[in-house]
Every structure is written in C-alpha cells, then in structure tokens.
C-alpha positions, 0 to 999 in steps of 0.5 A: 620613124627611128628606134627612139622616136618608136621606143618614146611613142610605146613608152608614151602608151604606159599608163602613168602609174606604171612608168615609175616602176618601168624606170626603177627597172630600168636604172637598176638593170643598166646599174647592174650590167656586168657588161661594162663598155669596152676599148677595142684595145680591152677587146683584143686583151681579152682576147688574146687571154682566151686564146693562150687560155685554149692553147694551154688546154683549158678551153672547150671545144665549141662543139662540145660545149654547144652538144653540152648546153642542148642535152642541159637545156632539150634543145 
C-alpha cells in the first residue's frame, strides 16, 4: 500500500462530521506555509547569501547555537 492509498484509508475512518473541519485545517495550513517551493537555483542563492552572511561574522557557530537552544529548551 502506498502512502496516499494509506492516508485516503485513515482519512476514509473520519467520521463525517469531522472531515469538514480536518479539510479547513488543512487548506488554511498549506495557504499559510511560509515555505514556498523552491528552484535549485533559489537554493543555491540562498545559500551563497548565508554564506557571505558567516564570513562577514554574522552567523553563529552551529554548536553554540545548538548549546543555546538545549539550556532554552532542558533538552
């Protein structure tokens, strides 16, 4: 079984009354993602923009961040 075919049968055991308000939830999370998609040529523009961002000193080192967000979150 394929990932739609599982998703169509676990959203075919919704009870009626529910699938409205799934499918509002669900066209207001895709219509609000901030995550458009993206060209490989995008990618590598943004890309090359954290990069310069990193060398001109502006970035974090990945560690330290990490460090930052584990005492934020007691992880």
């Amino acid at each position: 079984m394929s990932t739609l075919e599982s998703n169509i049968a676990l959203l075919s055991t919704i009870p009626e009354e529910f699938q409205g308000t799934i499918h509002t939830y669900l066209v207001n999370l895709c219509a609000d993602n901030p995550f458009k998609p993206m060209s490989a040529n995008e990618i590598l523009e943004e890309l090359a923009e954290s990069r310069a961002c990193y060398e001109r000193g502006e970035g974090k080192d990945f560690f330290a961040a990490i460090d930052e967000i584990r005492n934020e979150y007691g992880i």
